[in-house]
N, C-alpha and C positions, 0 to 999 in steps of 0.2 A: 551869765548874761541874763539882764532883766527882761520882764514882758516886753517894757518899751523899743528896748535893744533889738528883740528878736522882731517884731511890729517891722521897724524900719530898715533891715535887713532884707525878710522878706519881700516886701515892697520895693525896694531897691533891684533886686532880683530879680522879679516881675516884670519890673519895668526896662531894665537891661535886657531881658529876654523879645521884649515886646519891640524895642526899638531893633531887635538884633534882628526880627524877622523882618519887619519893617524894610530896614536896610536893604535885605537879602531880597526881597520883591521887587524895590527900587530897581538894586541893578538888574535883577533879570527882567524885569520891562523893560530897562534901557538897553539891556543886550540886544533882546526883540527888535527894538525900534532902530536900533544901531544895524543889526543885521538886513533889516527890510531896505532900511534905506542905502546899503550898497550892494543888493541884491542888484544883479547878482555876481557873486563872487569866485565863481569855478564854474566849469562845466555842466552843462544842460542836457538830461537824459531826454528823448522825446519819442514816447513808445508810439509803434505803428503794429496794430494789432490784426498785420495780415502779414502774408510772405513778402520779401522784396520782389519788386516788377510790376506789380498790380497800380489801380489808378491814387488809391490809398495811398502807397508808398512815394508813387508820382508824387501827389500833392506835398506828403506829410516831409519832404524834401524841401520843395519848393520853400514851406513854413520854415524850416530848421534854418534854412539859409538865408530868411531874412531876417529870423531870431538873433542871429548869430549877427550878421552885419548892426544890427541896431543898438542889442546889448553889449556886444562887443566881446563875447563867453562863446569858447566852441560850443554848438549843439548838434548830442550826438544820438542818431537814427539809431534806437532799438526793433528789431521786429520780435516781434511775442505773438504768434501765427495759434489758431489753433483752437476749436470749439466755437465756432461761429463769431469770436472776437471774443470771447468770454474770459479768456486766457490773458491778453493780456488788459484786458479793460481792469480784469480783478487784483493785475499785478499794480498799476494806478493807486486803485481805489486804496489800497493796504500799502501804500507807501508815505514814505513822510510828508507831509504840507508844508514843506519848507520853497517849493518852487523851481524844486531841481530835478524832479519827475513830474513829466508833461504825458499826455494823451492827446492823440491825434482820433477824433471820435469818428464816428460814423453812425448811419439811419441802422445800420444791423443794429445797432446796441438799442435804438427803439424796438427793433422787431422783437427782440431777445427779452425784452421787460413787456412785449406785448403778449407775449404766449406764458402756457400756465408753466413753462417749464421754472426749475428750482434756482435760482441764482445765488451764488455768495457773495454779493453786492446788492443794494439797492441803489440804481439807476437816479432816484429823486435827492437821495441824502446823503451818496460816497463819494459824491465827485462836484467840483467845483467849473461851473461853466465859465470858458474866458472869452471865446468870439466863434459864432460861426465864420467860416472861412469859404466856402465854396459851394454850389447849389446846382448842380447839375441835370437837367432835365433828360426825359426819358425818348428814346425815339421806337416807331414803330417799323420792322422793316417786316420785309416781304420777300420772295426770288425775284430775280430781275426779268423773268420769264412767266408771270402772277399776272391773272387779269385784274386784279385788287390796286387801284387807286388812291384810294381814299378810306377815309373810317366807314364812308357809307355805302362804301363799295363793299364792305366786311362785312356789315351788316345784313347788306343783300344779300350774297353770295352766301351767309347763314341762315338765312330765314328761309332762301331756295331750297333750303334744305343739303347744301351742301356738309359733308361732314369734316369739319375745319380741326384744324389740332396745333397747340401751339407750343412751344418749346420753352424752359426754363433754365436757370442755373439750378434748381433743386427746391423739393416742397418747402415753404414757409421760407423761402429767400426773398429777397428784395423785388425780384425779377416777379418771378410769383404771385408776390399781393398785390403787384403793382399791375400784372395782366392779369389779374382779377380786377382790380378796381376798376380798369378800363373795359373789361368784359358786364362788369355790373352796368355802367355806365351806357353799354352800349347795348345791353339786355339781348346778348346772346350767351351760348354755356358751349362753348368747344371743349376738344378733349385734353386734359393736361399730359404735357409729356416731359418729364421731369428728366436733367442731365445732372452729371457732376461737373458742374461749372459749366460759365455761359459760353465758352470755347466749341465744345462739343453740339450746343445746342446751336449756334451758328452753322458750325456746321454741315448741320441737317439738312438748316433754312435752304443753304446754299445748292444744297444738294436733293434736295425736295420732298421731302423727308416730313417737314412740317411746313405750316403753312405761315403765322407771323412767330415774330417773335420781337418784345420788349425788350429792350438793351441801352445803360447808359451810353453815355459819351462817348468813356473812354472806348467802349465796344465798336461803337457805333461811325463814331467818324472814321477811321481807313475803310470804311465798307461803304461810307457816303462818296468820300474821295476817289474810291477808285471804281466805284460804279459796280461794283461785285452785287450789290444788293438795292433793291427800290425803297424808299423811305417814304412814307404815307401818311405822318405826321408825327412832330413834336407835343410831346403829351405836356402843356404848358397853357399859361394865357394868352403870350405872346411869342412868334420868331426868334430862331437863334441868331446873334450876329454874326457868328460865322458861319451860318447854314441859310437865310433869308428867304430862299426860295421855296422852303418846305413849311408848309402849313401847318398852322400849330391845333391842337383838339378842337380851343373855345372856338376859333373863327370859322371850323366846318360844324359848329353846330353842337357838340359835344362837352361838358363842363365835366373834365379830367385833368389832374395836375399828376404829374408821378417824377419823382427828382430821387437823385444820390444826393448827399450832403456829407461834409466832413467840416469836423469848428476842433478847437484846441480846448482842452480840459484840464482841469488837476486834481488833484486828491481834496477832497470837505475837507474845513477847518485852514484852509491857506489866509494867513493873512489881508485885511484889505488893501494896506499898502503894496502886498505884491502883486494882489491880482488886480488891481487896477494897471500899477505900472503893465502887465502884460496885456493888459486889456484897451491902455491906450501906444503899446507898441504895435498890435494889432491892428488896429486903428490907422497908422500909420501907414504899415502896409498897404491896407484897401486904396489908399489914396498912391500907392508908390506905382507908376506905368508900366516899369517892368516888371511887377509884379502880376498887375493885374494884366495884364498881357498873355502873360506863359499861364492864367490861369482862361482865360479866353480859347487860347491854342487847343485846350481843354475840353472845348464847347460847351463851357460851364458860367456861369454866373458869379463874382466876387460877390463877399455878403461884406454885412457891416452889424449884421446883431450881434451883441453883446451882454454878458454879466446875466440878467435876469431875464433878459428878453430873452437871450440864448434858451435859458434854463425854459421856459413856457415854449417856445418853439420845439424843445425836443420831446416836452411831456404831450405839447399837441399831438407830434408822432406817432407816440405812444398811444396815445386815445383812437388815431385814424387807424392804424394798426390792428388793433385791440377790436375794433368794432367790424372789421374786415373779416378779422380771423372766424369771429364771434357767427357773422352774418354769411359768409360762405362757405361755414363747417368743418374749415381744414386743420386736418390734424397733422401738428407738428411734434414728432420726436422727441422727448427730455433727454 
């Protein structure tokens, strides 16, 4: 074989090689695009990273089953229980981006990226926000046998120097920062009386034991309804619709917000084709009646943030969190 020969040979070569990768890119973009656009196509994991029974799991039901009706794909309730949501937020974060493992999020996973503790995820960069879903605001209760009224009733009956104490689901939980915020707010320091879980600390209330105690919704409404407990305000800017009669912080004077939240999530790196479709399935939802209905029943708020808004909504969390922890010393456990 001459130079010439060997020349275009080579080249030949090259070039068959170049068009072969070529090819081979083609189809697997169009596999991608193939696969997004009949996404989706089998079953929906959709992890709930607390036990079943809790308001979590409430919701994170509620979501699957209208998942499920719109996409037309069973979606199926994992719970992954276990380290403050840690457990299963991390099982998310380390799964495929294909759209077939879901996360049902929640404000723990701010609290949890708010303290120095160590995380095997990062909160800003593993996880793909698709809608907040639900916004539930905090209520204040009291014994039904409390000469405590109001916020300003509290603050009196503190400054008289009564020695007030107030009950939690446990140091650096939700319940916790949030009757600190409200304690900042209302510039008294009672004494924290930390439970395992908001159950037991109810119970105290109830029992007189302690004097308030902060508690979502889900806590809060059978103790509203059945009159077991006096509610002294909705830590909010405005009224619950299904509660109307109970005044909310801003309008006694007070500028305190304190809410539960849960929004749906995916693992970083999900395509945008998929997460938009599930971001305007979403979307759908908020607007569907009985949807937003059973999540009212809730005493909660339907959201409608979405994609990046979601994402700055949760890091604002994280910041309110972060500077609470910072500002009232409390030391949270790694």
């Amino acid at each position: 074989m001459n130079y010439m020969d060997w020349a275009v040979e080579k080249t030949f070569v090259k070039v068959a090689r170049t068009s072969l990768v070529f090819s081979l890119c083609v189809l697997l973009t169009s596999a991608l695009v193939a696969q997004a656009q009949i996404y989706p196509s089998k079953p929906i994991k959709l992890v709930v990273p607390f036990a079943p029974g809790g308001a979590a799991d409430i919701i994170g039901r509620l979501v699957a089953d209208r998942l499920q009706q719109d996409l037309a794909q069973p979606v199926v309730i994992i719970n992954k229980d276990g380290a403050g949501t840690i457990i299963g937020v991390d099982f998310v974060a380390k799964s495929a981006p294909d759209g077939y493992t879901l996360l049902m999020g929640n404000d723990a996973m701010a609290i949890n990226a708010a303290t120095a503790r160590k995380l095997p995820y990062d909160l800003s960069t593993d996880l793909t926000p698709i809608s907040l879903v639900y916004r539930g605001p905090q209520f204040v209760l009291v014994n039904k046998a409390s000469a405590i009224n109001s916020l300003a009733d509290l603050v009196k009956m503190s400054k008289d120097n009564h020695f007030l104490k107030y009950g939690t689901s446990g140091t650096g939980s939700s319940t916790h920062l949030n009757t600190a915020a409200l304690c900042e707010v209302l510039n008294i320091d009672p004494q924290h009386i930390p439970y395992r879980g908001i159950a037991p600390a109810i119970s105290d209330l109830l029992g007189g034991h302690v004097d308030f105690v902060v508690a979502g919704s889900a806590s809060a409404s059978p103790l509203i309804i059945s009159g077991s407990a006096k509610v002294i305000a909705i830590l909010n800017k405005t009224r619950s619709a299904q509660f109307p009669k109970i005044a909310s912080s801003y309008e006694q004077g007070f500028e305190v917000e304190a809410a539960g939240w849960y929004g749906l999530m995916a693992p970083n790196g999900l395509s945008a084709n998929i997460t938009n479709k599930l971001i305007s399935t979403m979307a759908q939802a908020a607007q569907n009646s009985a949807f937003k209905d059973k999540l009212l029943a809730l005493s909660g708020e339907p959201q409608t943030l979405s994609g990046h808004e979601f994402g700055d909504y949760i890091q604002s969390e994280v910041q309110k969190f972060s500077k609470l922890i910072k500002s009232k010393n409390i030391l949270i456990q790694p």
